[in-house]
MITORPA-574379 format. One record per residue (C-alpha): x, y, z. Coordinates in steps of 0.001 Angstrom, whole numbers, always signed. Example, Ala and Ser with C-alpha at 12.3 -4.5 7.8 and 13.67 -1.06 7.14 Angstrom:
BEGIN
         x         y         z
    +12300     -4500     +7800
    +13670     -1060     +7140
REM end
This chain:
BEGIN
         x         y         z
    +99493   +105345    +86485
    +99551   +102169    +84435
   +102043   +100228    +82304
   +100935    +96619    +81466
   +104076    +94703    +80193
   +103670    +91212    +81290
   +107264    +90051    +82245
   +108672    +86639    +82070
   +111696    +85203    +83424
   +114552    +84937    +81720
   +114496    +88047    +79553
   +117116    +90568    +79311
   +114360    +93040    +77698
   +110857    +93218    +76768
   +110734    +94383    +72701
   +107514    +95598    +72056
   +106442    +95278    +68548
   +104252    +97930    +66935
   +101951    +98510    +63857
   +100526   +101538    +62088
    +99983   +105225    +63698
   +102193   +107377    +62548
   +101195   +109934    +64395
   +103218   +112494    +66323
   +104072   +111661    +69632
   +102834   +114753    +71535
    +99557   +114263    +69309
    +99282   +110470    +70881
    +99866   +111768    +74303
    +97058   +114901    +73869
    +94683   +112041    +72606
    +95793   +109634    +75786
    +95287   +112177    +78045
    +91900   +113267    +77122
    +91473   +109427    +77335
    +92441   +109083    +81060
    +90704   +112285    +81378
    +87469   +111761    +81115
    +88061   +107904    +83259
    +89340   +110678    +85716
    +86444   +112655    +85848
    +83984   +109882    +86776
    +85426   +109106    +90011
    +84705   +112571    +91573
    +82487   +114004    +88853
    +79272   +111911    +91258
    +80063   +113763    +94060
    +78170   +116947    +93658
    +75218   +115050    +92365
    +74899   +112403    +95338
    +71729   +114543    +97237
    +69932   +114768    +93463
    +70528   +110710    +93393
    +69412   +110425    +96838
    +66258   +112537    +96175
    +65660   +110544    +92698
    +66245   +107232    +93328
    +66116   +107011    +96990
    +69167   +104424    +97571
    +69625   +103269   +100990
    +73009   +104007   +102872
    +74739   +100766   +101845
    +73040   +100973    +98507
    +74535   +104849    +98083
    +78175   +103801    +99384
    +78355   +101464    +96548
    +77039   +103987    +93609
    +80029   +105634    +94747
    +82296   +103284    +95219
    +81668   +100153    +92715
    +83480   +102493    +90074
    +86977   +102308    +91719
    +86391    +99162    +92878
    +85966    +97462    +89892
    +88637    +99475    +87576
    +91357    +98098    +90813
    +90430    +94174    +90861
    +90380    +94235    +86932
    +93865    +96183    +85973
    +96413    +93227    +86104
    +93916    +91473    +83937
    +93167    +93874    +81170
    +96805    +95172    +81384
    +98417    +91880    +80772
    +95403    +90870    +78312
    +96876    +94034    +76199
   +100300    +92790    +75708
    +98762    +89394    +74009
    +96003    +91022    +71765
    +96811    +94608    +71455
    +96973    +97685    +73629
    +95151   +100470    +71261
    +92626    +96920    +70655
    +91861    +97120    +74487
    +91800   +100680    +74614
    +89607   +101296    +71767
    +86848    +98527    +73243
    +87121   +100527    +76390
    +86501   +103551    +74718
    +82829   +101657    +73444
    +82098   +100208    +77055
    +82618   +102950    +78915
    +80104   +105105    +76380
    +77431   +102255    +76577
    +77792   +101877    +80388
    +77202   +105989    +80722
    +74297   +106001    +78349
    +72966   +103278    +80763
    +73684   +105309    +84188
    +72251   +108471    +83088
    +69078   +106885    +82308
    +68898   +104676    +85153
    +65286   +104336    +86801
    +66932   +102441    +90430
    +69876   +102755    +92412
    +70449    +98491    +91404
    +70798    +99494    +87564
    +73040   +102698    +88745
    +75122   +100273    +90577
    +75316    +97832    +87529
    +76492   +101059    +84792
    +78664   +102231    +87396
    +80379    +98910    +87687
    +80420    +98966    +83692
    +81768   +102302    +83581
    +84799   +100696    +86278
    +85279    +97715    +83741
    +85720   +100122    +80841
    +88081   +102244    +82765
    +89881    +99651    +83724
    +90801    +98469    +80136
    +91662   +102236    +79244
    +93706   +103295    +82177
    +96468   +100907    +81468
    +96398   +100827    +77831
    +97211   +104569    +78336
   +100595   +104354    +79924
   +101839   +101595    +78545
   +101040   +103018    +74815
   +102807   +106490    +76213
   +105908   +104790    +77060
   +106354   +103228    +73570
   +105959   +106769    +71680
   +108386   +108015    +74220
   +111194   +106166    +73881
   +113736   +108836    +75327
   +113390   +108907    +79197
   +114059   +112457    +79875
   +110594   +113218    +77343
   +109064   +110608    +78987
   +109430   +112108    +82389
   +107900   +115361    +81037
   +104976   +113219    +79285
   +104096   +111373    +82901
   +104538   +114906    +84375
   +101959   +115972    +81986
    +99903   +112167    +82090
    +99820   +112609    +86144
    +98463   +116062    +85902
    +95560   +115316    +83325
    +94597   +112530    +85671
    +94667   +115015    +89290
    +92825   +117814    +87384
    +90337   +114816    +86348
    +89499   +113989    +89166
    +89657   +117807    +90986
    +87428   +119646    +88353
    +85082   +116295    +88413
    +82667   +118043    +91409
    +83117   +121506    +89227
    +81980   +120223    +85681
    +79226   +117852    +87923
    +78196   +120979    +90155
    +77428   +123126    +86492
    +75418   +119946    +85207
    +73471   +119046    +87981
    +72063   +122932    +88950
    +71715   +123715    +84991
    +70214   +119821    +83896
    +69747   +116785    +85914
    +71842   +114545    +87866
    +71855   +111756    +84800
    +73622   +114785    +82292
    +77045   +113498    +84319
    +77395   +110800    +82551
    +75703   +111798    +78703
    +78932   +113816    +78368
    +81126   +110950    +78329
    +79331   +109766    +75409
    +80331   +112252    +72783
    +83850   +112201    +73853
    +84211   +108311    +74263
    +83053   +108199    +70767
    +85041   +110710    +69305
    +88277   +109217    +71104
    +87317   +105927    +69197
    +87222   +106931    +65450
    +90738   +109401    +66610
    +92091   +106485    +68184
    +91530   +103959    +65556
    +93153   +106711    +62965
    +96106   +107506    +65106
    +97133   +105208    +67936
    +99874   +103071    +67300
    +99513    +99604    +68106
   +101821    +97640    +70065
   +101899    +94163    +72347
   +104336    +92837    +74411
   +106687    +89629    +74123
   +103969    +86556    +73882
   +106289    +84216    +75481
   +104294    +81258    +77579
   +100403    +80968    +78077
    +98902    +83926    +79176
    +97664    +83382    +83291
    +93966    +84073    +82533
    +93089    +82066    +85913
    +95903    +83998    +88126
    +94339    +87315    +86755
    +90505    +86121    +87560
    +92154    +84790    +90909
    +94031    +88673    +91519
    +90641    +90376    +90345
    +87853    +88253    +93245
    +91012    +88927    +95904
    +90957    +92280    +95123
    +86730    +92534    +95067
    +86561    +90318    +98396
    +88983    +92500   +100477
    +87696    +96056    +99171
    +83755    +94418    +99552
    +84399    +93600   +103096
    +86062    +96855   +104191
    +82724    +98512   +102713
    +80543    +96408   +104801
    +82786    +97358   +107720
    +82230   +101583   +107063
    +78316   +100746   +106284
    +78136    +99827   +110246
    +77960    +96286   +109447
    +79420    +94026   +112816
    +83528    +93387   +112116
    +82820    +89510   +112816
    +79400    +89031   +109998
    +79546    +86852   +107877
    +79376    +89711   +105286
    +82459    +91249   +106621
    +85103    +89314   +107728
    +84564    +86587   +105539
    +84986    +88497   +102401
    +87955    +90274   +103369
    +89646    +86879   +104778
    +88637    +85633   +101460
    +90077    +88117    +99375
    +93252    +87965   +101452
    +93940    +84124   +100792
    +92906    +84364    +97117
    +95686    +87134    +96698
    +98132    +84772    +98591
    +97211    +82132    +95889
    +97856    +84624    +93236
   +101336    +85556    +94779
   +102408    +82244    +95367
   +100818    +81100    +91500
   +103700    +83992    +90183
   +106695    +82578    +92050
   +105774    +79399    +90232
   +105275    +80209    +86668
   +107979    +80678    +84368
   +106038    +83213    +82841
   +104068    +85293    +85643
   +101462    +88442    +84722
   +103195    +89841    +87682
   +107548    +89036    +88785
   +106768    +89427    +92487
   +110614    +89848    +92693
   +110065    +93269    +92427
   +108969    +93624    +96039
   +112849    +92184    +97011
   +113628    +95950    +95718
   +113009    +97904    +98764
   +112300   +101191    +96957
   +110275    +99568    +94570
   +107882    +98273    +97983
   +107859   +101688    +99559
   +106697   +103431    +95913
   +103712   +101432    +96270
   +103066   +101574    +99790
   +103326   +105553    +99482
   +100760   +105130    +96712
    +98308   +103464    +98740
    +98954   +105495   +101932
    +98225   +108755   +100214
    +95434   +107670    +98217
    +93436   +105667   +101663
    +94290   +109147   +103558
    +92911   +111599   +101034
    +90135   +110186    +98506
    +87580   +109961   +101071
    +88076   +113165   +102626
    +87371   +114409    +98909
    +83281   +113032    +99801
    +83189   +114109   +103066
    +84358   +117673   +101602
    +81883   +118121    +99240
    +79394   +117597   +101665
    +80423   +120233   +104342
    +80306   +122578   +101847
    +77298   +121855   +100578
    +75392   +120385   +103679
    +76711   +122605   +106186
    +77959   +125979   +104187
    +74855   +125475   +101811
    +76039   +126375    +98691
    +75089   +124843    +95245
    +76582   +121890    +93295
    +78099   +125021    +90901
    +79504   +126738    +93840
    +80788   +123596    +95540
    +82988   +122955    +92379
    +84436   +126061    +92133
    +85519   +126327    +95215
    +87768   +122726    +94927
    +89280   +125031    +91740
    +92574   +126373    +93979
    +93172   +122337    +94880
    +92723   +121607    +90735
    +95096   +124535    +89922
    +97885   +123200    +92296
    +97219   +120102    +91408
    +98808   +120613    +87632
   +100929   +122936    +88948
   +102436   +120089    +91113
   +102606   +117645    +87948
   +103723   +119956    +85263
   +106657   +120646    +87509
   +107069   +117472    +89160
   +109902   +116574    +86887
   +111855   +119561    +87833
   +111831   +118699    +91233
   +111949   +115486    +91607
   +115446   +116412    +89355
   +116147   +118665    +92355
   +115009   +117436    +94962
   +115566   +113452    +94650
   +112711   +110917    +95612
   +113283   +110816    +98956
   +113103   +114733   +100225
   +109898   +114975    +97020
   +107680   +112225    +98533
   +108499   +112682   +102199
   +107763   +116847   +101914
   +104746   +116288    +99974
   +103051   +113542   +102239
   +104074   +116775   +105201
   +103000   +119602   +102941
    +99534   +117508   +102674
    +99154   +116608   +106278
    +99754   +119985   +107021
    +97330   +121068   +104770
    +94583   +118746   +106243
    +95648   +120249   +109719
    +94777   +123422   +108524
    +91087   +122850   +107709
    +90525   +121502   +111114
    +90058   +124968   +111858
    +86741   +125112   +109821
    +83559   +125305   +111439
    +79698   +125576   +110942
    +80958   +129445   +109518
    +82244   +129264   +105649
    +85915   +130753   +105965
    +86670   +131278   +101911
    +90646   +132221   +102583
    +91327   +129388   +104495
    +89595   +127148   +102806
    +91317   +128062    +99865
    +94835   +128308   +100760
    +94008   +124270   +102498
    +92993   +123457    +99429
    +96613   +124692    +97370
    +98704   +123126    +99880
    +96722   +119902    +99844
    +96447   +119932    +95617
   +100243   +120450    +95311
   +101376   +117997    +98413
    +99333   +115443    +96942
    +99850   +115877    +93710
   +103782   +115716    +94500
   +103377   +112837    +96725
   +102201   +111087    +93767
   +104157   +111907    +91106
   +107653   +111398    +93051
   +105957   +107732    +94127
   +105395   +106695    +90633
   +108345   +107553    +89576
   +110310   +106052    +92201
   +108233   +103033    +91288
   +109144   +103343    +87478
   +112997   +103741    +87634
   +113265   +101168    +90339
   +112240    +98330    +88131
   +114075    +96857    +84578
   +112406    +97838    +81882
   +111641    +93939    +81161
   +109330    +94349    +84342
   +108145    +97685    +84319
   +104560    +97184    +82452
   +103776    +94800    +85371
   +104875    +97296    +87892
   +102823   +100197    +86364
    +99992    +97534    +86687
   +100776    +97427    +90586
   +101150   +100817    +90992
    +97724   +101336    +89256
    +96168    +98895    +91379
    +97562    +99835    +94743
    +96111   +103382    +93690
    +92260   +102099    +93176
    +92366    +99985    +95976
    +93799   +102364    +98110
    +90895   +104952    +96846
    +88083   +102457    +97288
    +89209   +101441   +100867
    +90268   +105259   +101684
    +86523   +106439   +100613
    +85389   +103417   +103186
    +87674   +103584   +106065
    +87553   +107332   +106501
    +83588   +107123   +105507
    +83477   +104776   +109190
    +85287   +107200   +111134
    +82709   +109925   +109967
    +80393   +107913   +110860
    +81801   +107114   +114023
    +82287   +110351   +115181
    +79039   +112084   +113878
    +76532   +109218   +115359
    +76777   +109875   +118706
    +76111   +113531   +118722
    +72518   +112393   +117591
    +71516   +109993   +120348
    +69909   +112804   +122462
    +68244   +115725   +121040
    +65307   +117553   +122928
    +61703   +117141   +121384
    +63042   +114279   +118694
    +61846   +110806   +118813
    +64539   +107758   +119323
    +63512   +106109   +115947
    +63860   +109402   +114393
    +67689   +110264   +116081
    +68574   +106576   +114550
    +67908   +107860   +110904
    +69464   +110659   +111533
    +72284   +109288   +112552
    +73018   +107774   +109339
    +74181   +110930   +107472
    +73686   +115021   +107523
    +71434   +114676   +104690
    +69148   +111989   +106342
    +69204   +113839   +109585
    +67553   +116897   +107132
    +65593   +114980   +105822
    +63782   +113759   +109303
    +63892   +117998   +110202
    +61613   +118073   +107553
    +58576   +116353   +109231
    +59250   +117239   +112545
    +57567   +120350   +114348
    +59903   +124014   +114124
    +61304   +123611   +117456
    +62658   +119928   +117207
    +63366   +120789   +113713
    +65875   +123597   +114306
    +67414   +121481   +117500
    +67847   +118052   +114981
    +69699   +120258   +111824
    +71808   +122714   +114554
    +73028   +119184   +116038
    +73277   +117570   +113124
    +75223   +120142   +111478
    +77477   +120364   +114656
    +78069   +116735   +114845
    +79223   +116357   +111285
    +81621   +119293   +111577
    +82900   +117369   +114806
    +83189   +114095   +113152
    +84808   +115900   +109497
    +87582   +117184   +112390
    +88472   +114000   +113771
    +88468   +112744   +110152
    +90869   +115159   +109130
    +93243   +114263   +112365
    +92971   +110631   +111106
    +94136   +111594   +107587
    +96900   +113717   +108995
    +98489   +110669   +111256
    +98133   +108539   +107925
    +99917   +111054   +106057
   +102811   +111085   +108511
   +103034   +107846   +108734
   +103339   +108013   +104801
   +106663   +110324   +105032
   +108120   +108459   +107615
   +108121   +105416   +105595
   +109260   +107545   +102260
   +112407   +108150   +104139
   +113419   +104595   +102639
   +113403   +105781    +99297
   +116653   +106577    +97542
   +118139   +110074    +98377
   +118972   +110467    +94676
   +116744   +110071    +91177
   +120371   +108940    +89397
   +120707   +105908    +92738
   +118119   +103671    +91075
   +118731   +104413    +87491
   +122620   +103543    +88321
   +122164   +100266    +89901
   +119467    +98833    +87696
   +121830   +100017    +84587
   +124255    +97809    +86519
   +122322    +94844    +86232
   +121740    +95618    +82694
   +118072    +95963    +83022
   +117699    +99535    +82272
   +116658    +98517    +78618
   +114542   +101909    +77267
   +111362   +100522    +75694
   +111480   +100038    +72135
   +114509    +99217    +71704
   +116480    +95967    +72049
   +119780    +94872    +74670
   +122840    +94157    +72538
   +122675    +90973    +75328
   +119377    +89812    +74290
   +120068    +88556    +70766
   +117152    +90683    +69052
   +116776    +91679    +65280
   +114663    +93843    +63915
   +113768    +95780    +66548
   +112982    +99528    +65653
   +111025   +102210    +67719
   +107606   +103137    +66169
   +106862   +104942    +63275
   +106183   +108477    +64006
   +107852   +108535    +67701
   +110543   +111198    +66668
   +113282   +108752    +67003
REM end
């Protein structure tokens, strides 16, 4: 979720100003979410069509991590700065030249002859999505002045986004047995486009107060922190040694670059980001839930899609639709997470859904080299709607906790502590795959040494070097293979599961009631509903858009 309101101190209110698009504001939030949709899709919609890449392009292991990867990477490191870059220039303006990017990159990727220009249009595609993710939220909350509608409309924003991401192997799965691996990405192009000329018609614009000089070096300074750290925990699930130079360097790098940035914020008068937020101890466990849930689930999500297609054998098509019961829970969980979030308060919501989930990932440790479609299935429901929950209660947590002066900067956080926690999830549980599946591979009768070392790289690999080796070492390299990836997806899912726990154990320090943090930041005066002006402030002429039902 994203909100980009740059907040400066001082201000008893942000006042957004807006221009044009008159538009109704459930027709601006159909067009946002088809937006976010689609920025969605690409980070799972690769999935199904990795072994076609492989086969293709032939990347190496590192080189195959980062076609995956680069995508969330770069959408996390450049959010702050395209989010605050909005308020000064223009959301819609950043969202529409997203909109163009993020076609060009895809016309790029589908037509790419080597995994290095892959890499390149996938980090593209990330730089595009990360100037329309924000640009969505924060436009949503203007049109939705009223918070109970706005509740529904993130309910609705949050769902669009999980069943992006869910039916992303599906939709790739259908593409990649019916056309090539490339037709993944030619169907953003259409849609990007057609979002552009709707956009331009009926988007409203709006920017945020352009008090003081706008940080352009503390958001380049946030964006190489972000890239070193994430970089660096890559290199670390690649295999590469924790003390290289390619390794611990980067991360150590990216750490003290993001101490700059804090300690740059405390001294402006006019920070991208009021790192006072964190003295709000909700407001600190919202985003640590975020993070938590996304490290402990994303990269099970790869490591999924390869059981069932590596070890269960069935197509790209058939891989999708079996992820449909977690995409059907999914927006079950977010059209409804209002409701119980309402009922259930922020505490019980984020603590049951980070157990519902780990329970759910407890489940599937039960599954084995035989394909068991019930319980499979019924996993994959608990985990969609757990997750999904998880989520939604976080965010909103997240949302309500800060004053409305600061909350575009903490949608920005939240946004960002959900990429990174997806690009380091993907990596950290991709090492303890690895970790567990190499050393099943060191010793199998008839195979060479050189040839166990490639196969210990992945289950694909290791059928790859079956391939050229005679029937009976053939048959002994895949049945050991296959058995050491289904022991190393078990003590995957374990790790998850403890990460998950740990998550509801530290979402017990969110407030027991939704009304708690709406009451005491109304008693600071900071609940100021965007779009409209405090009496306090001193503002004239502030009006809610044109077209926002007000």
């Amino acid at each position: 979720m994203s909100g980009t309101t740059a907040s400066g101190r001082g201000r008893a209110g942000a006042v957004p100003r807006h221009t044009g698009g008159g538009a109704n504001r459930w027709t601006v939030l159909t067009v946002l979410c088809v937006s976010l949709l689609f920025v969605a899709l690409d980070t799972t919609i690769l999935y199904v069509a990795v072994p076609s890449v492989t086969e293709d392009l032939r990347p190496g292991p590192v080189e195959l991590l980062w076609i995956v990867d680069v995508y969330p990477l770069m959408a996390a490191s450049l959010l702050i700065l395209f989010g605050t870059l909005g308020d000064r220039v223009g959301r819609r303006r950043i969202l529409l030249l997203g909109y163009g990017l993020f076609a060009a990159a895809s016309a790029v990727a589908a037509l790419a002859p080597n995994p290095q220009i892959l890499m390149a249009a996938r980090a593209l595609l990330g730089i595009g999505g990360a100037m329309i993710m924000p640009a969505t939220l924060s436009i949503l909350r203007q049109v939705f002045p009223d918070r109970r509608e706005r509740a529904v409309a993130i309910g609705v924003w949050s769902a669009v986004a999980a069943v992006g991401a869910a039916v992303g192997p599906v939709l790739g799965g259908f593409l990649v047995e019916n056309f090539w691996w490339g037709s993944v990405f030619l169907i953003n192009i259409p849609m990007m486009v057609a979002m552009f000329l709707i956009g331009r018609w009926l988007l409203p614009e709006s920017r945020g107060e352009r008090n003081g000089p706008w940080d352009l070096i503390g958001a380049v300074v946030a964006a190489l922190g972000v890239v070193g750290m994430v970089f660096g925990v890559k290199r670390l699930g690649s295999g590469a040694p924790v003390f290289g130079v390619t390794t611990l360097l980067p991360i150590l790098l990216g750490v003290a670059l993001l101490v700059v940035f804090v300690r740059r914020q405390h001294r402006r008068a006019h920070p991208l980001i009021d790192m006072r937020l964190f003295a709000r101890p909700a407001f600190g466990t919202s985003i640590g839930c975020i993070v938590l849930a996304m490290l402990a689930l994303v990269g099970l999500q790869l490591i999924a899609v390869q059981y069932l297609q590596l070890v269960l054998g069935l197509s790209p098509l058939a891989t999708g639709l079996r992820m449909l019961p977690l995409v059907f829970s999914a927006m079950a969980a977010g059209l409804t997470g209002s409701k119980l979030l309402q009922a259930l308060g922020p505490r019980v919501m984020v603590a049951g859904g980070f157990t519902l989930t780990a329970t759910a990932v407890l489940t599937l440790t039960a599954m084995g080299s035989q394909d068991r479609f019930w319980q499979l299935s019924l996993g994959f429901v608990l985990l969609g709607f757990g997750f999904q929950a998880t989520l939604f209660g976080a965010y909103e947590s997240m949302l309500s906790e800060a004053p409305a002066a600061q909350s575009g900067g903490a949608a920005a956080l939240g946004e960002t502590a959900y990429q990174l926690g997806a690009g380091i999830g993907v990596a950290l549980l991709g090492s303890v795959m690895n970790a567990a599946y190499a050393p099943g591979l060191h010793h199998v009768s008839g195979v060479s040494e050189a040839a166990s070392r490639s196969a210990a790289h992945s289950l694909g690999e290791a059928y790859k070097v079956a391939g050229g080796l005679g029937e009976q070492a053939k048959a002994a390299l895949r049945v050991a293979a296959r058995d050491s990836f289904v022991h190393g997806l078990r003590v995957t899912l374990v790790a998850s599961a403890v990460l998950l726990l740990v998550g509801a154990g530290i979402a017990l320090r969110l407030p027991r009631r939704a009304a708690e943090s709406a009451d005491r930041t109304a008693e600071e005066g900071a609940m100021v509903v965007p779009g409209e002006c405090p009496a306090s402030a001193g503002c004239e002429g502030a009006r809610a858009p044109a077209g926002t039902g007000r």
